[in-house]
C-alpha positions as CSV (number, residue, x, y, z in Angstrom):
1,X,-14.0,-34.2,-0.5
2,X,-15.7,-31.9,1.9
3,X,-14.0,-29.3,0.9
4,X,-15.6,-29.8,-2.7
5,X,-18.7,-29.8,-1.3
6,X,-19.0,-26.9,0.4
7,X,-17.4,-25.0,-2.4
8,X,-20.8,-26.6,-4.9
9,X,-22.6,-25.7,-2.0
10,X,-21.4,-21.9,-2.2
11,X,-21.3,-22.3,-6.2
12,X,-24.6,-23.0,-5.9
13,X,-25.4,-20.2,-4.1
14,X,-23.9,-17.4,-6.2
15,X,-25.4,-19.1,-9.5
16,X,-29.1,-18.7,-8.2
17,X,-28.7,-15.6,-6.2
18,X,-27.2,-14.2,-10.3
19,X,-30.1,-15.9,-11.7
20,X,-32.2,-14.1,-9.2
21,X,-30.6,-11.1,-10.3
22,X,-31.1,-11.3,-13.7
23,X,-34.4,-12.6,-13.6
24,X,-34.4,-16.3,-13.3
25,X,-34.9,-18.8,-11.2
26,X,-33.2,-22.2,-10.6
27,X,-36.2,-24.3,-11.3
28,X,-34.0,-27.0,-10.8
29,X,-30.9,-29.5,-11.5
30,X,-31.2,-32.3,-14.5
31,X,-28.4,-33.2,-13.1
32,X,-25.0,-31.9,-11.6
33,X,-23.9,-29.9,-14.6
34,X,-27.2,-29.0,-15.6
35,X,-30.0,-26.8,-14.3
36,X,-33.9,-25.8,-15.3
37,X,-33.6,-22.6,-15.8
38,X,-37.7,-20.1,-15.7
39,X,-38.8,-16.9,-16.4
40,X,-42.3,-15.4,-17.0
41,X,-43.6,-19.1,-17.7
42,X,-40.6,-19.9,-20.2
43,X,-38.2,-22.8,-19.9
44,X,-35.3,-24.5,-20.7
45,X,-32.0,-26.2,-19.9
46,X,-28.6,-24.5,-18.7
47,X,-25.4,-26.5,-18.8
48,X,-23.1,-25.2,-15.7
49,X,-20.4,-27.2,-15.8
50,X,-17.6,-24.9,-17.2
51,X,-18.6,-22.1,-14.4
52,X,-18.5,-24.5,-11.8
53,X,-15.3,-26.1,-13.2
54,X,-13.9,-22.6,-12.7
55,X,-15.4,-21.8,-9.4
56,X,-14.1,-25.0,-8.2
57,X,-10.1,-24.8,-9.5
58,X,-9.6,-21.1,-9.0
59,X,-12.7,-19.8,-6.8
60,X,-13.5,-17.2,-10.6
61,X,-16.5,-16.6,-11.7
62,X,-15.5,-15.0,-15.4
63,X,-17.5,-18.3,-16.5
64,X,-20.5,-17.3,-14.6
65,X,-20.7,-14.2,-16.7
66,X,-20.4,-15.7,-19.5
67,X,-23.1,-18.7,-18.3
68,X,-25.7,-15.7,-17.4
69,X,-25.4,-13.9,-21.2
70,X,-25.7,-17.6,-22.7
71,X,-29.3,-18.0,-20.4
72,X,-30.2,-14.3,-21.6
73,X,-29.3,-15.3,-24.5
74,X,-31.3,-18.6,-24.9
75,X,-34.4,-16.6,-23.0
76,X,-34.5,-14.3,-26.0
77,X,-34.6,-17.2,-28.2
78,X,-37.6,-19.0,-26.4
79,X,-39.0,-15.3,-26.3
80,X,-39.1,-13.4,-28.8
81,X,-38.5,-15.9,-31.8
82,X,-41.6,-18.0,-30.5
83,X,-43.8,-16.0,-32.9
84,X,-43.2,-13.7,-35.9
85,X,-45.0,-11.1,-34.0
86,X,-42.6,-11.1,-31.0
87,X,-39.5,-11.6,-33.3
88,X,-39.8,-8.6,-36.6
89,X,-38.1,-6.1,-34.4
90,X,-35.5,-7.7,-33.9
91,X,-34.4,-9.0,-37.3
92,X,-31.4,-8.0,-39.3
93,X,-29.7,-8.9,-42.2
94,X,-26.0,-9.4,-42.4
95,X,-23.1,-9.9,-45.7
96,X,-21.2,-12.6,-45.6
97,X,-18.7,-14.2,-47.6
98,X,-20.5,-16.8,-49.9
99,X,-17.8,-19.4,-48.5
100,X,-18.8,-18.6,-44.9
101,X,-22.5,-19.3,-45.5
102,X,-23.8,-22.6,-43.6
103,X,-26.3,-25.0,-44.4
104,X,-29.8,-24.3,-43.5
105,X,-29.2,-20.4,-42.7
106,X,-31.9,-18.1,-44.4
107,X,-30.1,-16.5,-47.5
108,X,-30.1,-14.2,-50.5
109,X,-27.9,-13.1,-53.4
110,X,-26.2,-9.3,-52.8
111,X,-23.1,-9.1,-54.9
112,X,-20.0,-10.4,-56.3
113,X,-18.8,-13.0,-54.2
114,X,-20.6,-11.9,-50.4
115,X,-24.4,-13.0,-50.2
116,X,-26.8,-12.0,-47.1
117,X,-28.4,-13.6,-44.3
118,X,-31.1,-13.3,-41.7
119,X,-30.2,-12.6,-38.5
120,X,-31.7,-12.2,-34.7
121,X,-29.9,-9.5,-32.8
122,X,-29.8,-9.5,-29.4
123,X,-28.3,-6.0,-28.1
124,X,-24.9,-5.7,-29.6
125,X,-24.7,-9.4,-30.4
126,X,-26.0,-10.8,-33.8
127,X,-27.2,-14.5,-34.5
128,X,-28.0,-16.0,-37.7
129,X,-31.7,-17.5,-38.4
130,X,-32.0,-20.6,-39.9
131,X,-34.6,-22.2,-42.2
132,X,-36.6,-24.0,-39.4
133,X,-38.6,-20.3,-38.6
134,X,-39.6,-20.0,-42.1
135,X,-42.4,-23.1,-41.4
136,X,-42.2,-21.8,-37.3
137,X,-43.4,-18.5,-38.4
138,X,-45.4,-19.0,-41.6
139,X,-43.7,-16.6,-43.5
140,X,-42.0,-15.8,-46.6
141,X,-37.9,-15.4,-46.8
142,X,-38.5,-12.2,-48.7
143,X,-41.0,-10.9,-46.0
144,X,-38.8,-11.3,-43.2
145,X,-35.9,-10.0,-45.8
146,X,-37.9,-6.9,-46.1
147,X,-38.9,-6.8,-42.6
148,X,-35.1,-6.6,-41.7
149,X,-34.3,-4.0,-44.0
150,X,-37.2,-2.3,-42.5
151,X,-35.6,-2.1,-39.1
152,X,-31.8,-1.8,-40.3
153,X,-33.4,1.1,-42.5
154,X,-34.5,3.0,-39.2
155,X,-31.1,2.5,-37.8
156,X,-29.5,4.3,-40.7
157,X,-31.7,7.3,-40.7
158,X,-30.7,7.7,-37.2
159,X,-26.7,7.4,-38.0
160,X,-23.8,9.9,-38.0
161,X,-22.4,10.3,-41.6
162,X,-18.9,12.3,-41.6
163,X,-17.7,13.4,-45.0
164,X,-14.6,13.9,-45.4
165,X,-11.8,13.6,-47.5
166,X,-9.0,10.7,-48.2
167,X,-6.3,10.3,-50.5
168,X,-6.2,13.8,-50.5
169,X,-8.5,14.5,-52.7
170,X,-11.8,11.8,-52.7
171,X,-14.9,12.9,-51.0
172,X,-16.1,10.0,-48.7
173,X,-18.3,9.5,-46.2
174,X,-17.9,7.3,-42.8
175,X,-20.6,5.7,-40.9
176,X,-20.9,5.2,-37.1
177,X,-23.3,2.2,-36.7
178,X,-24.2,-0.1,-34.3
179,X,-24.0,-3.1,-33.6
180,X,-20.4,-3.3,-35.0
181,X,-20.6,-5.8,-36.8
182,X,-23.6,-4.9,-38.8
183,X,-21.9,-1.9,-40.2
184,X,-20.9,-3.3,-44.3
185,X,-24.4,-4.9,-44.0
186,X,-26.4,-1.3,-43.5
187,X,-25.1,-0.6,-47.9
188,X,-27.8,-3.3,-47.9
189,X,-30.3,-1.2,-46.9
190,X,-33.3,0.5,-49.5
191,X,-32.0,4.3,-47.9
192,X,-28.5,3.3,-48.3
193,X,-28.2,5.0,-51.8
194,X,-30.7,8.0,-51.5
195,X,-28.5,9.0,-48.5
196,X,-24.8,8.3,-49.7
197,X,-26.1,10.1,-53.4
198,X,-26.9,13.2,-51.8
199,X,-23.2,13.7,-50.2
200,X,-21.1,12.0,-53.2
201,X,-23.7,11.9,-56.4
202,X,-25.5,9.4,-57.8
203,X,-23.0,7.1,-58.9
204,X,-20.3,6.2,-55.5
205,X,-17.9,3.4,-54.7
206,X,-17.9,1.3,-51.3
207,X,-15.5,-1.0,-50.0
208,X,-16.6,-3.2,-47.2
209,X,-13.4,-5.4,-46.3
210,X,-14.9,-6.6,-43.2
211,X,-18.1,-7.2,-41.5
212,X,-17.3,-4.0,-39.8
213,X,-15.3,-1.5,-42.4
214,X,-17.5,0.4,-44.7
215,X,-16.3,3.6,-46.3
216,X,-18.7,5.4,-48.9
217,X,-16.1,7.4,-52.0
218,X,-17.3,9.4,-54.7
219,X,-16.8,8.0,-58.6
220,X,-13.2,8.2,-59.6
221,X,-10.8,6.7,-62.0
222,X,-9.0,3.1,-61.7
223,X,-5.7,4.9,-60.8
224,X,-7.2,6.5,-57.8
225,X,-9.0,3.4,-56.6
226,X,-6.0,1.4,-56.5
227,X,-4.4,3.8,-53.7
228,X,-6.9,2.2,-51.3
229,X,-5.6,-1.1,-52.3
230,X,-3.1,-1.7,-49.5
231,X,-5.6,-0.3,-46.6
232,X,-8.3,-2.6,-47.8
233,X,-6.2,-5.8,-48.0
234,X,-4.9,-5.2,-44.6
235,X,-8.0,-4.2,-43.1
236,X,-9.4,-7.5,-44.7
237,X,-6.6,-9.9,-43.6
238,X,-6.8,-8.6,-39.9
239,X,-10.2,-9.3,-39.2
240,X,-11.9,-12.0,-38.3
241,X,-15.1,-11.0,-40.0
242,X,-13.6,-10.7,-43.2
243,X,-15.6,-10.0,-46.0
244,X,-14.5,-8.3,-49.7
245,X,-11.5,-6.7,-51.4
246,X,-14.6,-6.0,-54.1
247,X,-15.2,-2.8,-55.0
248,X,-19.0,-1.8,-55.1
249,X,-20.1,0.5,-57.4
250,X,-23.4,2.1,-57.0
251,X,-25.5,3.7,-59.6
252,X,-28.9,4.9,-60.8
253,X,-28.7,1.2,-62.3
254,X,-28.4,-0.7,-59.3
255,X,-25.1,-2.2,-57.4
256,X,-22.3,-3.9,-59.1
257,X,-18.5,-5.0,-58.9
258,X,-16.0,-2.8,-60.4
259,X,-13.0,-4.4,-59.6
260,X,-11.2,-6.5,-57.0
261,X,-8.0,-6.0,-55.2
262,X,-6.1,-8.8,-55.2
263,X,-4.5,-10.6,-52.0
264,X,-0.5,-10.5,-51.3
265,X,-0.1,-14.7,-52.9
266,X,-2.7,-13.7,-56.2
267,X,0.4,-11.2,-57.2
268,X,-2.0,-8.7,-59.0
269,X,-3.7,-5.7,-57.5
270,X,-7.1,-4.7,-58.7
């Protein structure tokens, strides 16, 4: 028993002395697996009890970390998403699977069988927005739709597009984004075409198999879009973002589907 005592006591210690760190302080406890957690006048509760838990069997701290990015985390929330004004920077929109979407998230139609979301990002981590800012902030889905594309937008200018060439013989073009798992999603944005077009020509297929696979290919025949078939079945069964074995064409006339490679138990391909 005293031995568990002094080892909360110490816990204790290295949790505010990290807040400190960070920028918090211990406010105080709601109760022993809970803490009052401010910073510049915000805020709000902490639950402790898996990074004591760990302190306490094994005398690690791995739980702290993660308990200091969950407060960081929650701070950003209470911050920046308290107004619309605090929050349009850093909005996003992401592509998910239609069977992935969850009730009350803020969403719009894209194509075939992925639609898009709003999202808050928060360095390299993404978080999806749900429908309770649309009355918090007094403003229109297809504002704050537009205000994301916007800011994803000014990412892409900023990217590094490689062309090269695959399957020996298609021009295509890869994309180093960030954050990671944005990367399909930036083929949402209003630049997306103007910049792929003047590499490949105005009409290009894309294939995004994951939330973070997206490869640009100039317009070619059926034959030679069905030798990408295996690597974007793979590259979608792997991941745990997955997202389409669609095929994307884009065009003067907008974005549509031009096919769909099948998985290993549907027997077809493309």
């Amino acid at each position: 028993m005293f031995v568990t005592k002094v080892k909360n006591s110490l816990f204790n210690s290295i949790l505010r002395t990290a807040l400190r760190k960070n920028g918090f302080l211990a406010k105080g406890m709601v109760s022993e697996n809970e803490i009052v957690v401010l910073k510049d006048g915000i805020s709000f509760y902490a639950d402790i009890s898996r990074a004591r838990e760990q302190y306490l069997q094994s005398g690690e701290l791995f739980e702290l970390e993660t308990l200091l990015a969950d407060i960081r985390f929650k701070f950003a929330l209470n911050y920046k998403l308290e107004s619309f004004q605090t929050a349009q920077s850093s909005l996003r929109h992401l592509l998910v699977r239609e069977e992935d979407l969850e009730e009350g998230w803020i969403w719009g139609s894209f194509a075939g069988g992925i639609k898009k979301i709003l999202t808050f990002a928060d360095g390299e981590n993404v978080y999806p927005l749900d429908v309770s800012y649309l009355k918090k902030w007094g403003v229109p889905k297809d504002v704050l739709f537009a205000v994301a594309d916007r800011n994803m937008s000014e990412i892409l200018k900023k990217a590094s597009l490689h062309t090269c060439v695959v399957a020996g013989r298609v021009r295509a073009i890869d994309f180093t984004l960030e954050p990671l798992r944005l990367k399909a999603s930036f083929m949402l944005c209003s630049n997306f075409q103007k910049l792929v077009s003047e590499k490949l020509g105005a009409r290009f297929l894309v294939f995004a198999p994951s939330q973070e696979y997206l490869l640009a290919v100039e317009d070619v025949k059926n034959n030679v879009v069905e030798s990408f078939g295996s690597a974007v079945v793979e590259q979608y069964l792997k991941s745990d973002n997955k997202l389409s074995t669609e095929v994307f064409l884009f065009s003067p006339s907008g974005i549509s589907t031009a096919g769909k490679f099948k998985l290993p138990e549907q027997m077809e391909v493309f």
